[in-house]
C-alpha positions in Angstrom: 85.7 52.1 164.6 87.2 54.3 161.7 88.3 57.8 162.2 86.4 60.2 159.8 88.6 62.8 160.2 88.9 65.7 157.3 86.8 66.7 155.3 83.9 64.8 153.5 84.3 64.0 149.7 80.6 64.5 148.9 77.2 66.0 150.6 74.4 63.2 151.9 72.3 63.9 148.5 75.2 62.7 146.5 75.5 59.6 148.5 72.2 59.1 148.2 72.7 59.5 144.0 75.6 57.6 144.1 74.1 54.6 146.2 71.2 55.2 143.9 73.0 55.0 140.0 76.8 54.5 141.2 77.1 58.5 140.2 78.5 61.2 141.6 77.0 63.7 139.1 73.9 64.9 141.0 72.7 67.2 138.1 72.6 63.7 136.0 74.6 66.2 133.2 76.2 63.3 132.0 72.9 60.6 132.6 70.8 62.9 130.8 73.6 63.7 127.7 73.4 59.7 126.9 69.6 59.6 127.2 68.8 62.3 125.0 71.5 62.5 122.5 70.4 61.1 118.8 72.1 58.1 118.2 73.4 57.4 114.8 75.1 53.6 114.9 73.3 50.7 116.1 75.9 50.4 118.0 75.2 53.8 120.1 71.5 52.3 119.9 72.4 49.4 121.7 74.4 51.4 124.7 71.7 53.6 124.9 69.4 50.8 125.6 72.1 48.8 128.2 72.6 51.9 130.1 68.7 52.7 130.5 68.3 49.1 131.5 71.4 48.9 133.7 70.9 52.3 135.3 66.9 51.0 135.7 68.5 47.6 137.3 70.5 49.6 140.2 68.0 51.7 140.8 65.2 48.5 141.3 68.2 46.7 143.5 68.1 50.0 145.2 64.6 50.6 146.7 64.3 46.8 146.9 66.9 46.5 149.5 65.2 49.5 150.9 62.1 48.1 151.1 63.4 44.7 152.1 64.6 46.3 155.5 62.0 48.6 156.1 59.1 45.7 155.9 61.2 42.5 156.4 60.6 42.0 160.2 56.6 42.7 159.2 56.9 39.9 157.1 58.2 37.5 159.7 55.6 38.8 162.1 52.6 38.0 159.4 54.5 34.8 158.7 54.4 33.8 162.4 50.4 35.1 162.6 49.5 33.0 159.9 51.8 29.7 161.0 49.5 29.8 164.1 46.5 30.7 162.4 46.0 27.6 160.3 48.4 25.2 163.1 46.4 25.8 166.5 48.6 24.3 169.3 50.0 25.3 172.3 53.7 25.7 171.3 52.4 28.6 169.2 51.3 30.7 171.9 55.4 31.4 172.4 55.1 32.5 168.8 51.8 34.8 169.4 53.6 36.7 172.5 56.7 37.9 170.3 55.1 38.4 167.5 53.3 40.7 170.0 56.0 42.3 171.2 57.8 43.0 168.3 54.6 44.6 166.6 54.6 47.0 170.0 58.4 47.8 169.6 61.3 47.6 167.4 64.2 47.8 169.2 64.3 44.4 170.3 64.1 42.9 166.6 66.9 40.9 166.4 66.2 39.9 169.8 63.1 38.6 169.0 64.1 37.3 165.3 66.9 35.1 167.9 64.1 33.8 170.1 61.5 33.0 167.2 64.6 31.3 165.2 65.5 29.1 168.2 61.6 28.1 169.5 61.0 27.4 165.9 63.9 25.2 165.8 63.4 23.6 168.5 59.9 22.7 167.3 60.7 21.7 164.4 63.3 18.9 165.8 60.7 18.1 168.0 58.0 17.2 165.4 60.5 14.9 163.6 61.9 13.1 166.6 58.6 12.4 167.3 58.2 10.4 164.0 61.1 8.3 164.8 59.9 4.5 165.5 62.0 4.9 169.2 59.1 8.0 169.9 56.4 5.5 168.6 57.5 2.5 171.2 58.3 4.7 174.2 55.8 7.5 173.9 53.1 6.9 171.2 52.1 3.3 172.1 52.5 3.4 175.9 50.0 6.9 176.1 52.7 8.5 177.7 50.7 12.2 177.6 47.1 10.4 177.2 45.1 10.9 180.2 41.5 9.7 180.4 39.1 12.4 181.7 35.9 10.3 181.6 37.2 8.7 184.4 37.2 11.2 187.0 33.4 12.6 185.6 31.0 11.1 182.9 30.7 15.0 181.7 34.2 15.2 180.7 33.8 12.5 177.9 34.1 15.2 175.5 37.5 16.6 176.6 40.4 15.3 174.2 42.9 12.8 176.0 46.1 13.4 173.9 48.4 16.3 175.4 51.2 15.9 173.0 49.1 16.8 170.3 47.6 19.8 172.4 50.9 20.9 172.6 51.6 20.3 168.4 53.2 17.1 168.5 51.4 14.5 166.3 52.0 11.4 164.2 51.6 12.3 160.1 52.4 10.7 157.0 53.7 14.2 155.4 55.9 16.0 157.9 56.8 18.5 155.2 53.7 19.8 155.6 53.4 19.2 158.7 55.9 21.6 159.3 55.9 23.8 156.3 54.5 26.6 157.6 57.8 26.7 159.9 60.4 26.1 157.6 58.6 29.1 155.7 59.6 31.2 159.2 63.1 29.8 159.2 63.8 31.4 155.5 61.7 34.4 156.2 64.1 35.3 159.3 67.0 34.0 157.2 66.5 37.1 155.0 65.0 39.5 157.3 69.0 39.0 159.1 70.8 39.0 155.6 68.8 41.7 154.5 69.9 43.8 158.1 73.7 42.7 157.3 73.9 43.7 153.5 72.7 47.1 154.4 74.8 47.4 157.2 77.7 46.3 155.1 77.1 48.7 152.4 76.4 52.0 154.6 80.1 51.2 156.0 81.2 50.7 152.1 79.9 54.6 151.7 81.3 55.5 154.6 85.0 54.9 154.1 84.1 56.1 150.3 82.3 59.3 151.3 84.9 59.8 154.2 81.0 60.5 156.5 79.9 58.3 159.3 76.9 57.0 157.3 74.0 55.0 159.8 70.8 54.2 159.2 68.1 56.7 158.8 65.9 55.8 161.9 62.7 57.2 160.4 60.3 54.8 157.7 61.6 57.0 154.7 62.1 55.0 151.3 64.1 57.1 149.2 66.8 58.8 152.1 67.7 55.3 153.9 71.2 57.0 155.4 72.4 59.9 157.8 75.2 61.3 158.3 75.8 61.6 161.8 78.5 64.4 163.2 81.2 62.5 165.7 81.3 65.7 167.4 78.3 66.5 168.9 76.4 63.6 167.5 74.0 65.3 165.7 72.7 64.0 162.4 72.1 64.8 158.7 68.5 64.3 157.0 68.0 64.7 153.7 64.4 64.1 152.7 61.6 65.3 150.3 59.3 67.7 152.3 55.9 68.4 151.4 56.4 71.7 150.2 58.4 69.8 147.4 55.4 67.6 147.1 53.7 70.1 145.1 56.1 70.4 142.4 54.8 67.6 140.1 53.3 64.0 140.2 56.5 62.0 140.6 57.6 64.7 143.9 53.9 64.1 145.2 54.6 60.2 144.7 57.8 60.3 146.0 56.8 61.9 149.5 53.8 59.8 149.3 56.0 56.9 149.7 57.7 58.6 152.4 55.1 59.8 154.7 51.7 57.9 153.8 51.4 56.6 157.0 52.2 59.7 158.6 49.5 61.3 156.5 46.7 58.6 156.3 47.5 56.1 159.5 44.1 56.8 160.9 42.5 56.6 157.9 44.2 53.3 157.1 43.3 52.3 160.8 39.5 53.0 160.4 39.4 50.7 157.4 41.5 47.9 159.3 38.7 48.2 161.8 35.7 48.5 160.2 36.7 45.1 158.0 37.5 43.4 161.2 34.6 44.0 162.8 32.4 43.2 159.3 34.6 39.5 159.3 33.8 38.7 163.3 30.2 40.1 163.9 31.3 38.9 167.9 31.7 40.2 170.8 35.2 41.4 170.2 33.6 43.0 167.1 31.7 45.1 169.9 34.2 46.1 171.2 36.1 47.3 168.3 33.3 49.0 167.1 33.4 51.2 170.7 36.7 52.0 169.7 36.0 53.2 166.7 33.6 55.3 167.8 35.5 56.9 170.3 37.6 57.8 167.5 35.4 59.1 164.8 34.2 61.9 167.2 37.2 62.9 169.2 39.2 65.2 167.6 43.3 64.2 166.4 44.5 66.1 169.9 42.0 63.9 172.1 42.9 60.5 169.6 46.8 60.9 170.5 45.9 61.2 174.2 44.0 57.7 174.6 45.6 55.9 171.5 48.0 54.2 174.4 45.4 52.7 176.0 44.1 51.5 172.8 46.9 50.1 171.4 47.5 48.2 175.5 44.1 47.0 174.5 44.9 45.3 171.7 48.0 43.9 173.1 46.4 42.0 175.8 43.3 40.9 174.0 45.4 39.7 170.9 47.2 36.7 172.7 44.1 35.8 174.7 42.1 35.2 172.0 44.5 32.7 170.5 45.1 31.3 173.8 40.8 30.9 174.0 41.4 28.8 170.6 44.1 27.0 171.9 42.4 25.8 175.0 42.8 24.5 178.6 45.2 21.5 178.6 43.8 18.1 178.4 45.9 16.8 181.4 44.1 18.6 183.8 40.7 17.3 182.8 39.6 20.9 183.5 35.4 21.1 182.5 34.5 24.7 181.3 31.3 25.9 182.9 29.3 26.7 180.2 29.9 23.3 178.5 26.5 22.0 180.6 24.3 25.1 179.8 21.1 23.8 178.5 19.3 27.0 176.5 18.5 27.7 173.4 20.6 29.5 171.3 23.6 29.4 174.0 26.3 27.2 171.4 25.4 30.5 168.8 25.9 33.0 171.8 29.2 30.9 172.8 30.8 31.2 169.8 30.1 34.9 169.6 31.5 35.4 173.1 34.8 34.0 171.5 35.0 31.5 174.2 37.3 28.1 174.1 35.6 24.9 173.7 36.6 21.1 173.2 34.3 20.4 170.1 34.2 23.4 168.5 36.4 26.2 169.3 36.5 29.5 167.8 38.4 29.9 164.7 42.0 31.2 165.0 41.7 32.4 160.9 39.8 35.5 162.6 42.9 36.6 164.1 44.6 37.5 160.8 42.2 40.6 160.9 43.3 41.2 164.4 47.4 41.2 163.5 46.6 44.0 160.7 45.0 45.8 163.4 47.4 46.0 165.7 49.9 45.9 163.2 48.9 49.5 162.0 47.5 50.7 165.5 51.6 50.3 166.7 52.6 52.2 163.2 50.3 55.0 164.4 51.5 55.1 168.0 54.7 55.5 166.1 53.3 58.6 164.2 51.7 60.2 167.3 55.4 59.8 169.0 57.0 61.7 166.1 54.6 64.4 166.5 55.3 65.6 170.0 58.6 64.5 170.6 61.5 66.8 170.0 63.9 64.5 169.1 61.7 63.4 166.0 60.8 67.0 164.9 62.7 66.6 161.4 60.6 64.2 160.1 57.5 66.2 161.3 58.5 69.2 159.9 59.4 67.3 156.8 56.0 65.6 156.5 54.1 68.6 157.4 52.0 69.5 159.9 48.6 67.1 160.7 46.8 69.8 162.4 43.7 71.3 160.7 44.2 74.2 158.7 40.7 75.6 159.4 42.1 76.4 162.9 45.4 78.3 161.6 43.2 82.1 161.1 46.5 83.3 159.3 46.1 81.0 156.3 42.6 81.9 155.7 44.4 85.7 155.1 46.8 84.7 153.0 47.0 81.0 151.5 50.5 80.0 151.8 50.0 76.8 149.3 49.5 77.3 145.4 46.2 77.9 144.6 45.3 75.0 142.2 41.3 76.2 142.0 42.2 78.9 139.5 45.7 77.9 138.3 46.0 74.8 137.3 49.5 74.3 136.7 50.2 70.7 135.5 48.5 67.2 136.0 49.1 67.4 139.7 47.4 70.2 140.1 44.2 69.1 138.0 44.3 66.0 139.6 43.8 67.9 143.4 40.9 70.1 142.0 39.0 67.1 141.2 39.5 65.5 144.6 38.8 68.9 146.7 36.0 70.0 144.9 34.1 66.7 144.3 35.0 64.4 146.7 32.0 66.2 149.3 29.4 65.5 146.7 31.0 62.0 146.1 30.2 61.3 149.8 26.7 62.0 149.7 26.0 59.9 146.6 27.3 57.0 148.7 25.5 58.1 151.7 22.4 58.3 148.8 22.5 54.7 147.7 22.9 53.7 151.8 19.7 54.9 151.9 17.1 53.6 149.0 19.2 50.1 149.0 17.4 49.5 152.4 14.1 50.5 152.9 13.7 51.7 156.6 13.0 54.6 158.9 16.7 55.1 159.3 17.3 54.9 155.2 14.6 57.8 155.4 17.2 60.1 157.8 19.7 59.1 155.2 18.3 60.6 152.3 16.5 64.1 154.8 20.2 64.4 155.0 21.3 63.9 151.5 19.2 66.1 150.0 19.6 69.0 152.9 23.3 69.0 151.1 22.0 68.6 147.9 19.7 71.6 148.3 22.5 74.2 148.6 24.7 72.5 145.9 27.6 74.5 144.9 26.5 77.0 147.3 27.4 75.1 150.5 31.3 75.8 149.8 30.5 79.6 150.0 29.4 79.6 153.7 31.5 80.4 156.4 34.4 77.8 157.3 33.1 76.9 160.8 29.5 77.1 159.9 29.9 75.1 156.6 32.3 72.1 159.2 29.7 72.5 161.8 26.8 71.4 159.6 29.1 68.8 157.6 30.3 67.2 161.1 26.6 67.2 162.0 25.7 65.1 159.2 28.6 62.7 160.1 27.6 62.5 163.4 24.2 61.5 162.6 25.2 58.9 160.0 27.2 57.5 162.7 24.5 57.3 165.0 22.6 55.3 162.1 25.6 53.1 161.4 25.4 52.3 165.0 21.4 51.1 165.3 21.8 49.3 162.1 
């Protein structure tokens, strides 16, 4: 451990520019003099250009590091999902629990980047012992895991024999792709750890530069990936884009955009996740998800953060089950499922929409993909939900803003404490916010408009009562009163709801 003691040689924002472009100057005086002087040689042409490409270089190494360790371990995770998505086997259930827990939590990463490396290690020395012609004599050709169900019952005929291949052990003429899928994992967790290491390395290069004690920022941020933390009292050092900055221009907008979209849009982005899941299953579990979703869409954000917990617990338990429902019940213990013999018509549709395993055709595991995203951004929420109230995380709260609905704050509605970009327009930004706040309503009920002449029903007739209730007040609906004017909009909602439901 290195002593930081005296005083620091620069502030976190020029660490941040200097990490960034390898300057000190934060003002870019001497940045900007090069890329806007006139240049008279072809020789100062040709500068110019190196150091716009160079200084465009750094700054694309930058953020891609950044990037690299901010999404990395998600990577491995989606790797993992899809490895046993399209390879059902037994052996991949280890792989389904930790990718499990490492979605629910990341402070076990390189814990669970160790135990994913070694199982997937493990199996793939397995698979290629198991080609060897000594695994063919001993095992292969004596049935060592075959075990004949018919014999104990005439109804278990259809139950396969071999457990080694259960398990993901099989003879193949192409072990690389056999195993592909695998060493695809082993690379991807290669670079998730060099990617942890370089960045490691390089906040201790800034360190003993900066004379700071430089860690990583904790928080999802892109563009402030270090704090400075005080040896002191250990406190720390943020430095990043707030959204009062936001509303300087396009590029600030994007660049807190970048920072805080999921802190801003998580349950937007986790209504979408949930709505294409349930449109890809159309089972039960699709039900289910649906009830969820429901729940959501008419609670308000205070009532969401209370029972998104349970949620999320939801979709950690059913998650691996489902997988282990593909995978099946082991062929060694000749175990018959007891709706195998059921007799009825229509039962082998209303088994596969109950999602439940079967010898001949179980359900698919592809389905599942949908399910990871799910979860995947139900956990990033939770995260969001946990910055909110706790204490600890109030920076980057107060740096994203607050989620709470401004119609409820009666102090804004005296005095607006944003720019007002309905009568000054500003710049592109703002122009580009008028069009969304003032037509995106009407936007909404041409949709809900089409929903209902596209199908012809006594439901598409409550559609388009609805519509054109709206449509009669036109402008004029804005004018009302704030809690009149939500009360009437939220009853439309509710009711389309209520349609989307029947449907």
């Amino acid at each position: 451990q290195r002593d930081f003691s005296g005083p620091a040689n620069g502030t976190l924002t020029e660490i941040h520019a200097y990490a960034r472009e390898n300057t000190h100057n934060v003002s870019k005086t001497h940045t900007d003099q090069i890329l806007n002087c006139e240049t008279k040689t072809w020789q100062e042409k040709l500068y110019k250009k190196y150091f716009r490409t160079n200084r465009f270089y750094k700054q694309l190494i930058y953020y891609g590091w950044r990037i690299a360790e901010l999404h990395t371990f998600k990577l491995v995770l989606f790797i993992v999902a899809l490895t046993c998505a399209f390879k059902v086997c037994a052996f991949n259930v280890i792989l389904i629990i930790l990718a499990t827990i490492g979605l629910i939590t990341s402070r076990f990463r390189k814990l669970i980047n160790l135990l994913t490396l070694t199982a997937t290690g493990i199996y793939i020395l397995a698979s290629m012992c198991y080609q060897l012609e000594i695994a063919k004599q001993h095992i292969v050709e004596k049935n060592f895991f075959v075990r004949n169900c018919s014999q104990i019952s005439s109804n278990m005929s259809m139950i396969p024999n071999d457990t080694a291949k259960w398990f993901g052990l099989e003879l193949t003429s192409n072990i690389d792709r056999f195993i592909g899928f695998y060493i695809l994992l082993t690379i991807c967790l290669t670079f998730d750890a060099i990617v942890r290491y370089r960045q490691k390395h390089r906040r201790l290069l800034l360190s003993v530069k900066f004379n700071v004690q430089l860690v990583g920022n904790r928080f999802p941020v892109l563009f402030e990936p270090f704090v400075i933390k005080n040896p002191d009292d250990g406190t720390y050092e943020f430095d990043m884009v707030n959204y009062q900055q936001a509303d300087q221009g396009i590029y600030n907008f994007f660049k807190y955009l970048a920072n805080f979209i999921f802190y801003r849009f998580g349950l937007e982005i986790c209504y979408a996740t949930i709505i294409i899941v349930v449109g890809s299953r159309l089972d039960m579990m699709a039900v289910l998800y649906a009830i969820w979703l429901g729940i959501f869409l008419i609670s308000s954000r205070h009532f969401i953060q209370r029972v998104w917990p349970a949620y999320v617990f939801f979709l950690v338990i059913v998650f691996p089950l489902q997988y282990m429902s593909v995978v099946g019940a082991p062929p060694f213990l000749c175990f018959d499922y007891p709706w195998i013999n059921i007799k009825l018509d229509g039962w082998i549709q209303l088994r596969r929409w109950l999602f439940l395993p079967d010898y001949v055709n179980p359900p698919s595991a592809t389905q599942l993909i949908g399910d990871f995203f799910q979860l995947l951004f139900a956990c990033q929420q939770w995260r969001v939900f946990k910055y909110e109230t706790n204490e600890k995380d109030r920076i980057y709260a107060r740096a994203g803003g607050s989620n709470r609905e401004i119609i409820y704050d009666k102090e804004n509605l005296k005095e607006n404490p944003t720019w007002d970009f309905v009568m000054n327009r500003r710049n592109w930004f703002d122009h580009m916010k008028y069009v969304i706040f003032m037509y995106s309503a009407w936007t909404v009920l041409s949709i809900v408009y089409l929903a209902g002449t596209t199908r012809i029903s006594l439901l598409g007739l409550g559609y388009l009562v609805a519509c054109f209730y709206f449509f009669w007040y036109g402008q004029d609906f804005l004018t009302k009163h704030v809690t009149i004017m939500l009360r009437l909009y939220m009853g439309l909602f509710d009711l389309l709801l209520l349609f989307g439901y029947i449907y």
